[in-house]
C-alpha positions as CSV (number, residue, x, y, z in Angstrom):
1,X,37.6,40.9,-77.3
2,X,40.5,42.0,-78.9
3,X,40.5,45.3,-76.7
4,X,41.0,42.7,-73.7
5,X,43.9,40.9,-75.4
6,X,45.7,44.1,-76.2
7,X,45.3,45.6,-72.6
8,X,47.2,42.1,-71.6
9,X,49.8,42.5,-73.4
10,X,50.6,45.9,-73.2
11,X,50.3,45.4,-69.4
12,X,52.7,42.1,-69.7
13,X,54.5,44.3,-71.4
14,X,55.2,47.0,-69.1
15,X,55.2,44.7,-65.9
16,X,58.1,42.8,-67.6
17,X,60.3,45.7,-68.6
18,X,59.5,46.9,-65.1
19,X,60.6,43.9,-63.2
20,X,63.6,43.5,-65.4
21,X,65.4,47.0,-63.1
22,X,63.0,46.7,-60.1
23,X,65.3,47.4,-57.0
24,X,63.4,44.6,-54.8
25,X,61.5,42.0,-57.1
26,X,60.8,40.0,-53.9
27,X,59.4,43.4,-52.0
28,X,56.3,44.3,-55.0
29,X,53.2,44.5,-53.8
30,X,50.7,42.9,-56.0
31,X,47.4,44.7,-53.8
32,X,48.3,48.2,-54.6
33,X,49.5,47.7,-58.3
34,X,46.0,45.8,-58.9
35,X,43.9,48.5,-57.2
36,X,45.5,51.1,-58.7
37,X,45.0,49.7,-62.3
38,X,41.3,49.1,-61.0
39,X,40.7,52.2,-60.5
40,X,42.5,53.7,-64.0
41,X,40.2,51.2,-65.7
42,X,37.2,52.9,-63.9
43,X,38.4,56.3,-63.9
44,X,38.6,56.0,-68.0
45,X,35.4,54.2,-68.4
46,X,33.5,56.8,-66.4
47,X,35.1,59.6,-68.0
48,X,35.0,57.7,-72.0
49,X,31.7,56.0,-71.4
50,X,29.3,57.8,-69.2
51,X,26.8,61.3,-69.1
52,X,28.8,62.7,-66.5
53,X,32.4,61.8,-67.5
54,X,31.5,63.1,-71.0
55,X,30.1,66.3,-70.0
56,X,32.9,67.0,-67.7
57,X,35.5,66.4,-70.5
58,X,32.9,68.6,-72.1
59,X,33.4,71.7,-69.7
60,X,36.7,71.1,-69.3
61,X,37.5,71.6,-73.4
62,X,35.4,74.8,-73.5
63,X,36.9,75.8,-70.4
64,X,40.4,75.6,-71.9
65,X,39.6,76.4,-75.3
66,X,37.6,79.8,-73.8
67,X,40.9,80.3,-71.7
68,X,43.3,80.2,-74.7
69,X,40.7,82.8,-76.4
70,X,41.0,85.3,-73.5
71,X,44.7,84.5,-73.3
72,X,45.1,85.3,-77.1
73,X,43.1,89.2,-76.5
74,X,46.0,90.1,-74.1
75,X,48.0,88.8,-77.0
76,X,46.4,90.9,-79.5
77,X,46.4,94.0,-77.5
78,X,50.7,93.8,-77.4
79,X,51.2,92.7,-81.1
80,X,48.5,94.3,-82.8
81,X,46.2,91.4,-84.6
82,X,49.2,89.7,-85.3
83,X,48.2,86.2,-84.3
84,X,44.7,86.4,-86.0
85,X,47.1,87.0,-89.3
86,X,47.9,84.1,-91.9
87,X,50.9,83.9,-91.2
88,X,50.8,84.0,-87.1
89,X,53.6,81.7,-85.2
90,X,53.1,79.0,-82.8
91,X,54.7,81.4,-80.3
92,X,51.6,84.1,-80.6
93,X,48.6,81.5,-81.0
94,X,49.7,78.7,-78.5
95,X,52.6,79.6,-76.0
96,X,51.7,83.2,-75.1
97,X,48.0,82.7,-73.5
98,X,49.8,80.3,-71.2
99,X,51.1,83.2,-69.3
100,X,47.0,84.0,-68.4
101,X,46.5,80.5,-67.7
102,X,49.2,80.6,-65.4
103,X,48.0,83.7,-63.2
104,X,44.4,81.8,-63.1
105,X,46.5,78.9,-61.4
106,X,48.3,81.7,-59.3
107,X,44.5,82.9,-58.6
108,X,43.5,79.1,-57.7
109,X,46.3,78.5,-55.3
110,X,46.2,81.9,-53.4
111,X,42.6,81.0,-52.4
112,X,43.6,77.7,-51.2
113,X,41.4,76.1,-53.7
114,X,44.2,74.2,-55.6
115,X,45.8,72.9,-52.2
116,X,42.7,71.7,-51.1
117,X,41.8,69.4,-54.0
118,X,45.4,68.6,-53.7
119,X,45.3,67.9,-50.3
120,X,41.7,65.1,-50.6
121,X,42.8,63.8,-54.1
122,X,46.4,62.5,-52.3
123,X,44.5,61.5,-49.1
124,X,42.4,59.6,-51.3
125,X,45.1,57.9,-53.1
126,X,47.5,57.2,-50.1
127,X,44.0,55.1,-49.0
128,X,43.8,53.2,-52.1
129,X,48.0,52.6,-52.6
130,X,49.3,52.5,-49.0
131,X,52.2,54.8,-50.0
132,X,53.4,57.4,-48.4
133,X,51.5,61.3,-47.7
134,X,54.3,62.9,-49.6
135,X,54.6,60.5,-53.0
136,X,50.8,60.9,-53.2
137,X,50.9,64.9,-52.8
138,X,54.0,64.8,-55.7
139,X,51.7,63.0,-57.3
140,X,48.5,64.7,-57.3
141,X,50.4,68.0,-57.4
142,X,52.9,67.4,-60.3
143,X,49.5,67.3,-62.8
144,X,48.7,71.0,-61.7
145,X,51.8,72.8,-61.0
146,X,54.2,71.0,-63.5
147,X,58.0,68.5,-63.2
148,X,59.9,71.6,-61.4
149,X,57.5,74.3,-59.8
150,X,55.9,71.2,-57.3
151,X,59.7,70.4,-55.8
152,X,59.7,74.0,-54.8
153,X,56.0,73.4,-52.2
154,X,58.3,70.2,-51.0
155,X,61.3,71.6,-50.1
156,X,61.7,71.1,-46.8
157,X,61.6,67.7,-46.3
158,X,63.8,66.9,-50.0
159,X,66.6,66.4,-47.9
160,X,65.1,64.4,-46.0
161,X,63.8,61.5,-48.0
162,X,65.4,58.3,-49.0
163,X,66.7,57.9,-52.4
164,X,63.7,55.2,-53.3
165,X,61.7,57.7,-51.9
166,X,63.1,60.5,-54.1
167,X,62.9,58.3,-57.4
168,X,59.5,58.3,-56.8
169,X,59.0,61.3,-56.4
170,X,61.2,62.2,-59.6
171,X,58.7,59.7,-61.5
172,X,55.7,61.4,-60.6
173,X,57.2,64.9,-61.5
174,X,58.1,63.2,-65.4
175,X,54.6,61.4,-66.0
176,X,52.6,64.5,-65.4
177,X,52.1,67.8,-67.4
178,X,51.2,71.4,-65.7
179,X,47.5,72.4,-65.7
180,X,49.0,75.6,-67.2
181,X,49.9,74.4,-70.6
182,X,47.6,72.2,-70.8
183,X,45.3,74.5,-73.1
184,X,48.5,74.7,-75.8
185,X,48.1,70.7,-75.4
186,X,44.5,70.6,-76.9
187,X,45.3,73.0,-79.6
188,X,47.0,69.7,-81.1
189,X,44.8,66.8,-79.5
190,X,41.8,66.0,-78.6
191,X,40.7,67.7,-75.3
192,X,39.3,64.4,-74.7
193,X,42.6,62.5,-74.8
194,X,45.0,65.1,-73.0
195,X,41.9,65.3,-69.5
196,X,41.8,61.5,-69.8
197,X,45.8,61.1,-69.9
198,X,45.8,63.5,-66.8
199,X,44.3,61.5,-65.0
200,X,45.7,57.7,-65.7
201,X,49.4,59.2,-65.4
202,X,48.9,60.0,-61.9
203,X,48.2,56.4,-61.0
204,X,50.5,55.1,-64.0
205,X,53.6,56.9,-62.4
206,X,52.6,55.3,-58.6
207,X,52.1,51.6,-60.6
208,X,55.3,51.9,-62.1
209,X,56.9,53.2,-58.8
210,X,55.5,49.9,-57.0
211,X,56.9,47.5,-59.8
212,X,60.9,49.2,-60.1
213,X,61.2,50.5,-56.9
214,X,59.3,49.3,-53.8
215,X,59.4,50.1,-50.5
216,X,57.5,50.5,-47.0
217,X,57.8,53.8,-45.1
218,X,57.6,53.7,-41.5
219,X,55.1,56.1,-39.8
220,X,57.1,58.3,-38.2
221,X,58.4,59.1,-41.5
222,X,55.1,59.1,-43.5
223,X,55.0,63.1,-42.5
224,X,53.6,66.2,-44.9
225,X,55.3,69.6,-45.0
226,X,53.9,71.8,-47.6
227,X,56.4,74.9,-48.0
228,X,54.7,78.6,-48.3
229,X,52.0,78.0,-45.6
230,X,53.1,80.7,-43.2
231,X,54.9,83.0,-46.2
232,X,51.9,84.4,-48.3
233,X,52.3,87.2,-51.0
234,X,50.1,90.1,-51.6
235,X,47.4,89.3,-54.2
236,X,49.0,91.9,-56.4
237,X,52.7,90.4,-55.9
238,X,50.9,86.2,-56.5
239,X,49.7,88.2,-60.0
240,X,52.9,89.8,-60.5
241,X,55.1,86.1,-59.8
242,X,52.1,84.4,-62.3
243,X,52.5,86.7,-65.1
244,X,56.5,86.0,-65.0
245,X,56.3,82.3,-64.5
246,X,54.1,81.8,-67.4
247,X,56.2,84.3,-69.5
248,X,59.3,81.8,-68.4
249,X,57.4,78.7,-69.5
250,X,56.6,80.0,-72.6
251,X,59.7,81.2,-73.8
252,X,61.7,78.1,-72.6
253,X,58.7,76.0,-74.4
254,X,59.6,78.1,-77.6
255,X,63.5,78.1,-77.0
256,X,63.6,74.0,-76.7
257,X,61.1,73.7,-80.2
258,X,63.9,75.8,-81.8
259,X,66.4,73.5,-81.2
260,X,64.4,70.3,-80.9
261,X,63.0,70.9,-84.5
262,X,66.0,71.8,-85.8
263,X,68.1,69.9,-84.7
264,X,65.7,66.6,-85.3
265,X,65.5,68.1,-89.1
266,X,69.3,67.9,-89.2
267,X,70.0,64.6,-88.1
268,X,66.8,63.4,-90.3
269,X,68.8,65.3,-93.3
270,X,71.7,63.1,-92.2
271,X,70.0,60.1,-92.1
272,X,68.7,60.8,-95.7
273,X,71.9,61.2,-97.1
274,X,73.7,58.2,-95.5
275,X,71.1,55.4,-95.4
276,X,68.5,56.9,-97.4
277,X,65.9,57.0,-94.4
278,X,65.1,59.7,-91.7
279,X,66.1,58.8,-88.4
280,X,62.0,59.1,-87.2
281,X,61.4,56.6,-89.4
282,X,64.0,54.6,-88.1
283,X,63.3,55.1,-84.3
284,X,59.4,54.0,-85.9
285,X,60.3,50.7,-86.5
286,X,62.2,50.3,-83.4
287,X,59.2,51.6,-81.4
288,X,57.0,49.8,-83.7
289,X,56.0,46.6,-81.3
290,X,55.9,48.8,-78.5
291,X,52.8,50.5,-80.4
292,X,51.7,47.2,-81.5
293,X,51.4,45.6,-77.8
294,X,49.7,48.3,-76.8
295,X,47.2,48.1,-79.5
296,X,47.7,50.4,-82.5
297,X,47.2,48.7,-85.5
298,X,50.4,46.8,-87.3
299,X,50.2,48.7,-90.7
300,X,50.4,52.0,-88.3
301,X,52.6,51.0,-86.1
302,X,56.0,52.4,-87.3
303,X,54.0,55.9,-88.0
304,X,52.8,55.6,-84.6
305,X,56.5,54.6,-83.0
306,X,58.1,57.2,-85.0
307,X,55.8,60.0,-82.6
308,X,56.8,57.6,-79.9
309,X,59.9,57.8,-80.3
310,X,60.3,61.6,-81.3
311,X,58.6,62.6,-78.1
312,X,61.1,60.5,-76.2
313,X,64.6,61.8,-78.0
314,X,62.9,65.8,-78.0
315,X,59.8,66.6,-76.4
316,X,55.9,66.1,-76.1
317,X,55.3,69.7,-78.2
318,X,57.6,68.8,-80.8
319,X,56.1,65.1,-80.9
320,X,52.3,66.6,-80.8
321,X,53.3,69.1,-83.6
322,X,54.4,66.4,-85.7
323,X,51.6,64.3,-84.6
324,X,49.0,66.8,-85.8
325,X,50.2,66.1,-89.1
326,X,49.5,63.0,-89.7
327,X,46.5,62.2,-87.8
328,X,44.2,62.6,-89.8
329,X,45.4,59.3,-92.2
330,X,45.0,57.0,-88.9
331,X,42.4,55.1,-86.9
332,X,40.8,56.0,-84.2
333,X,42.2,53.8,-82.3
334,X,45.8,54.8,-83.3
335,X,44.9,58.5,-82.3
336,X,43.8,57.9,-79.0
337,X,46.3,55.5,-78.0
338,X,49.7,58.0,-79.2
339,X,47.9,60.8,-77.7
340,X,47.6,59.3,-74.2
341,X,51.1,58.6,-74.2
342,X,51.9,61.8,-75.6
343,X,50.5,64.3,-73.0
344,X,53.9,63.6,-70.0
345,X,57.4,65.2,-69.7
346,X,58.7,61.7,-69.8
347,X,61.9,62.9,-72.3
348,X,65.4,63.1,-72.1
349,X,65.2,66.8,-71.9
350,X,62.8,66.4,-68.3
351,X,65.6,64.8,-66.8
352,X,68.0,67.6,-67.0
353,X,65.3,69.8,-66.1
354,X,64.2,67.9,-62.9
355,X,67.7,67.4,-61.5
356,X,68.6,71.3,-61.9
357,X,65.3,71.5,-60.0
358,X,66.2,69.3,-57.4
359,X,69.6,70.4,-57.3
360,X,69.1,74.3,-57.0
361,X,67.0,73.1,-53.4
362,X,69.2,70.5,-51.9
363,X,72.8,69.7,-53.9
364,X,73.4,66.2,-52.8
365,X,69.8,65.1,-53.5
366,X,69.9,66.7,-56.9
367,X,73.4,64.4,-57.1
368,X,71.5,61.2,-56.6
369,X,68.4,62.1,-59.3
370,X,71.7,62.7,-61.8
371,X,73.0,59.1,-61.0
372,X,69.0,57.7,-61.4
373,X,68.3,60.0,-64.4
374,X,68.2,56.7,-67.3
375,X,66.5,54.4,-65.3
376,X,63.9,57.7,-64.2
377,X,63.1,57.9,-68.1
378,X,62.5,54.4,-68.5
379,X,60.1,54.4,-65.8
380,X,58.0,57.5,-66.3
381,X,58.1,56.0,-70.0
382,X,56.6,52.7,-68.7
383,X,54.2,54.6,-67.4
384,X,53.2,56.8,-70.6
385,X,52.9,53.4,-72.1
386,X,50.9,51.7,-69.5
387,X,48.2,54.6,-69.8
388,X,48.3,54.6,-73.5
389,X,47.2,51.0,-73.4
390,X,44.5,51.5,-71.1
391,X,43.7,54.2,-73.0
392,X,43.6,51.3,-75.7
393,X,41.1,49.5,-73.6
394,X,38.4,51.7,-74.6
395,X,39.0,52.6,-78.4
């Protein structure tokens, strides 16, 4: 019973702090919103609750966990056994094997699997949500090619689209994570947690679209162009690209903990000597009654902001580092909730990183994300919230 009461108001919630900046309160659409959240609600339950969903989550962690092992032998080979050593680095045992990871996606999409189960999954959704082909392939896309690499299969029609259309797009591209880190993700959560967040932030991000910026789209607009149909690499040169993009995600993973960390340990040194209190606490019990609406426990709720709030101000892996640490001393409940909201780009840092994106394809369209870039973190954060507290639902 209480499950129920803490779904209700984590969704009041997020539907009030999403009306508050909607564009055109008059203009939501109730039918979508509600069948979208039908279908998160089933989506979780079948994966949480049911032989098949659990055996896929199943395959899916031994999948990414044998992945991460491979990865870590073409580690091994280069630095000698170093990352099977005491000491080994975050770098060697969790960044690195993203670069295999990242030519199996290379492998995926050069076969025209990936497209495909892009291609059904967004038809699929543009017949439950009524929006438009593009929003739904963003969406869809974003959660297996990552915030900047899916603008790049879009480009021709970015300058093109409306700037509604555009924040939508933007939102999908924060609330989603790339398939190709998604192994370094369940190194520090549950497997369980990161495949079910996966899936709920694809519909979160089209909910929260709906509620702060709604719109209708025309049919002669509602058109698909899918860049790099007619321009196909070599096998050899798709491997080649891979190897480099995963190398380049890696390192600017590593680069951002660097500063992140140290910077967050600077300011919490700061904090400590001024007001005798770190600045995550702080930003804990300012995130506190988020955590608490959407059903973490009171007496955990500042712990539980804190991560909240740390994910927001650095990043996810920083957040999920810091996470690890502390798990262990909560509930259940508390775990699976902060870990669903965990697994997004929804942080200040993803906003910079999307408008350069956007930007280095079409200038003036990169110019409008910059002006939208606060109100496109508060919405793919409503959305990281909103599947945290279904996630809630079911703990």
């Amino acid at each position: 019973m209480m499950n129920i009461v803490f779904l209700l108001t984590g969704l009041a919630l997020v539907f009030v702090l999403g009306i508050l900046v909607s564009n055109d309160r008059k203009g939501i659409r109730i039918r979508p919103i509600a069948t979208l959240l039908i279908t998160q609600i089933v989506l979780a339950f079948l994966l949480l609750n049911t032989q098949i969903g659990i055996g896929l989550i199943s395959f899916v962690s031994k999948m990414f966990s044998r992945l991460m092992e491979l990865g870590v032998n073409g580690v091994n080979f280069v630095f000698g056994g170093m990352e099977n050593k005491a000491g080994a680095t975050f770098f060697l045992n969790v960044l690195l094997p993203i670069i295999f990871i990242s030519v199996l996606i290379g492998i995926l999409n050069h076969l025209r699997i990936l497209p495909l189960i892009i291609k059904y999954v967004g038809w699929a959704l543009n017949k439950l949500n009524g929006m438009g082909k593009l929003e739904n392939y963003i969406a869809v896309s974003s959660a297996i090619l990552g915030q900047s690499e899916v603008f790049l299969t879009a480009k021709q029609q970015l300058g093109f689209v409306s700037k509604r259309r555009l924040y939508t797009l933007c939102t999908s591209a924060m609330s989603a994570v790339s398939i190709s880190i998604v192994g370094a993700y369940m190194t520090m959560l549950a497997p369980k947690y990161v495949v079910v967040a996966i899936v709920l932030n694809i519909l979160s991000a089209l909910i929260i679209a709906n509620i702060i910026n709604p719109y209708k789209i025309e049919e002669e607009e509602d058109q698909l162009v899918v860049e790099g149909e007619e321009k196909r690499l070599t096998f050899f040169q798709m491997i080649s690209e891979s190897i480099m993009d995963g190398l380049k995600v890696a390192i600017i993973v590593a680069a951002m903990l660097i500063g992140f960390i140290a910077l967050m340990n600077l300011i919490n040194y700061l904090f400590g000597l001024i007001f005798h209190i770190s600045f995550q606490t702080t930003l804990g019990y300012v995130f506190a009654p988020i955590a608490f609406l959407m059903g973490v426990p009171w007496h955990e709720a500042v712990q539980a902001g804190s991560i909240m709030a740390t994910k927001l101000v650095t990043n996810e892996f920083v957040a999920m580092m810091d996470f690890k640490n502390i798990a262990g001393g909560l509930s259940p409940r508390t775990v699976g909730i902060v870990s669903v909201f965990l697994v997004s780009f929804a942080n200040f840092s993803s906003v910079g990183i999307i408008t350069g994106s956007v930007k280095a394809l079409h200038e003036k369209q990169g110019d409008e994300v910059a002006k939208f870039g606060m109100k496109l973190l508060y919405g793919s954060t409503l959305a990281s919230i909103l599947s945290g507290t279904i996630m809630g639902l079911f703990l």
